[in-house]
C-alpha positions in Angstrom: 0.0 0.0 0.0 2.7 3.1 0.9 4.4 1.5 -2.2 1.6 2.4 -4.7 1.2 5.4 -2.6 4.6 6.6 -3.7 4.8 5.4 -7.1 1.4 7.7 -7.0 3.2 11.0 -5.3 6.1 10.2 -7.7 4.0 10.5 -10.7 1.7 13.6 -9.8 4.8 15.2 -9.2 6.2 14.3 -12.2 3.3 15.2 -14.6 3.5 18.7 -12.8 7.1 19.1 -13.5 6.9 18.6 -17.2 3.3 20.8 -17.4 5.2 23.5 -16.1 8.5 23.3 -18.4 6.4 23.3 -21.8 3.0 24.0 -23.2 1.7 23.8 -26.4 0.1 27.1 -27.0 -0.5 30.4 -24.4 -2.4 33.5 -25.4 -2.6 36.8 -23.3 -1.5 40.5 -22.8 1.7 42.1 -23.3 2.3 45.6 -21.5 4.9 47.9 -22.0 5.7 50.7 -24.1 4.0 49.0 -27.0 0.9 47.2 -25.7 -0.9 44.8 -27.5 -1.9 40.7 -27.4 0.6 37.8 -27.7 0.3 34.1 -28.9 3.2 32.0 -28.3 2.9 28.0 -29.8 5.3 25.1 -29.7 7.7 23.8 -32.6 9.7 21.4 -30.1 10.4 21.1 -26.8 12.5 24.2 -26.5 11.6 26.3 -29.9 8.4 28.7 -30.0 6.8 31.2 -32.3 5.6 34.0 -30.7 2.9 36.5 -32.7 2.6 39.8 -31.1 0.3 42.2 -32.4 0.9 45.7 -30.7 0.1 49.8 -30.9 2.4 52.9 -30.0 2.2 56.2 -31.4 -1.0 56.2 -33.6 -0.6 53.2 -35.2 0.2 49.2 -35.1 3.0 46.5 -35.5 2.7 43.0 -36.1 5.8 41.1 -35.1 6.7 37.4 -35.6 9.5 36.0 -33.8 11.4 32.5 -33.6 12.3 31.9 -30.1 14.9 29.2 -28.3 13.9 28.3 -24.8 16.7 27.3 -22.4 16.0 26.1 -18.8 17.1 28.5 -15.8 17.5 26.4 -13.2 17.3 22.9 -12.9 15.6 23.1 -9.6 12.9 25.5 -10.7 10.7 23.8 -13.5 8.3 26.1 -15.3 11.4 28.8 -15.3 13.3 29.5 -18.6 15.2 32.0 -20.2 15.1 32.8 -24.2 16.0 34.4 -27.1 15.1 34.9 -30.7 14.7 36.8 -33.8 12.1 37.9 -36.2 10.7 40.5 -38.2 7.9 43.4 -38.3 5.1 45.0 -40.5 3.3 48.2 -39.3 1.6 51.4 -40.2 2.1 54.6 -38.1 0.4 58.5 -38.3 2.4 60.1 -35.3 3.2 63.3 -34.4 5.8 62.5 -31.5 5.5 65.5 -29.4 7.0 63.6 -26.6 10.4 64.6 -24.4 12.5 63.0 -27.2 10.6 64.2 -29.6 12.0 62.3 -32.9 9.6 64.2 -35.2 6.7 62.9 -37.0 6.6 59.6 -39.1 3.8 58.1 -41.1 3.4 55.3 -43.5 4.7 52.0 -42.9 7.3 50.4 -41.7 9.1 46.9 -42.3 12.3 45.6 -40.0 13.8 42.9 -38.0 13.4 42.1 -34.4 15.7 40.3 -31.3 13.9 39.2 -28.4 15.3 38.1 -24.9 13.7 36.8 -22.0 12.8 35.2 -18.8 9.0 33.3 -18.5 7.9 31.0 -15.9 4.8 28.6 -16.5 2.8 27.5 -13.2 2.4 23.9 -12.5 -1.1 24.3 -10.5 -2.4 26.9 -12.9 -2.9 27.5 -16.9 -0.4 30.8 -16.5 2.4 31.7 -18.0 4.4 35.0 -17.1 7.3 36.6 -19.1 9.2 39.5 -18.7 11.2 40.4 -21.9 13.3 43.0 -24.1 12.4 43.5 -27.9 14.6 45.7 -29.4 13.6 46.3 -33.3 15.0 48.4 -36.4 13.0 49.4 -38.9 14.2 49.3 -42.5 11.4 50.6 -45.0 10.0 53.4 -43.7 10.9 55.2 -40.6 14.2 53.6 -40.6 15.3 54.0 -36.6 16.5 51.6 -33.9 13.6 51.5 -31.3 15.4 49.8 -28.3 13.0 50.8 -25.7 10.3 47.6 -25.9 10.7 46.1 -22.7 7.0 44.3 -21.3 5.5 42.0 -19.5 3.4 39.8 -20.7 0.5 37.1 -18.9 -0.7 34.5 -21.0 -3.0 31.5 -20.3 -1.8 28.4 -21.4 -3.8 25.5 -23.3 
C-alpha cells in the first residue's frame, strides 16, 4: 500500500514538472511601451513562435519572432530563459511630441526584431508570465533603432 502510494506521489509530481517546463500554445496581454496581445505556440520542446500584435504612437505592428527556450535552473521547473529573432510590418500616423521628440513619421514600416527573456509557466495553474526586451530596427520606412520595448506579458496556457 505506501508503495503504490509513492509510485502515485512520484508521478503527480512528475506530470506537474513537465506541465510547467512546456505547453503547447499560451495566449494573453503584453504591456509595455508597446501594448498589445501575444500568442506564443510550440515547434519542439524548446523552440516557439511568438505572434505579437501591438500599438504605440498612432498606429500598429505585427511582429513574428522565432524563439529558443533554455531552462534556468534545474531546480525551478516552469522557469526558462530565451531568445530569438524575427521581423515586423506596421503602419504609423504620429506626431511624436513627446520629451525626445523624434519628429513625426507616417506610412509604414518593415524591420527585424531580437527578443530576450525570462517566463515561468505554473504547474497548478494555466499561466504563463514573461518579462522580456524586444529591441527592433525598422528598414522601409521610418528607418530607426527603437530599443526601448521592454513588457511583460501574462498569457493563459492550453
Amino acid at each position: 500500500m505506501k508503495k503504490t502510494g509513492l509510485i502515485l506521489v512520484f508521478v503527480t509530481l512528475i506530470s506537474g514538472m513537465s506541465m510547467a517546463q512546456n505547453y503547447d500554445n499560451a495566449i494573453g496581454l503584453r504591456g509595455g511601451l508597446f501594448n498589445g496581445l501575444t500568442y506564443k505556440t510550440t515547434l519542439s520542446s524548446s523552440t516557439y513562435l511568438e505572434g505579437i500584435f501591438s500599438t504605440r504612437w498612432e498606429g500598429f505592428m505585427v511582429t513574428g519572432l522565432y524563439e529558443i527556450a533554455k531552462p534556468l535552473d534545474a531546480n525551478a521547473p516552469g522557469l526558462n530563459w530565451y531568445y530569438g529573432f524575427g521581423g515586423h510590418v506596421g503602419f504609423f500616423d504620429a506626431d511624436n511630441d513627446g520629451p525626445w521628440d523624434e519628429g513625426d513619421f507616417d506610412g509604414p514600416i518593415i524591420g527585424a526584431d531580437g527578443i530576450l527573456g525570462i517566463e515561468y509557466t505554473f504547474a497548478e495553474v494555466p499561466i504563463n508570465l514573461s518579462l522580456d526586451w524586444k529591441p527592433s530596427i525598422n528598414l522601409v520606412g521610418y528607418d530607426e533603432f527603437w530599443g526601448d520595448n521592454a513588457a511583460f506579458s501574462i498569457r493563459y496556457v492550453f
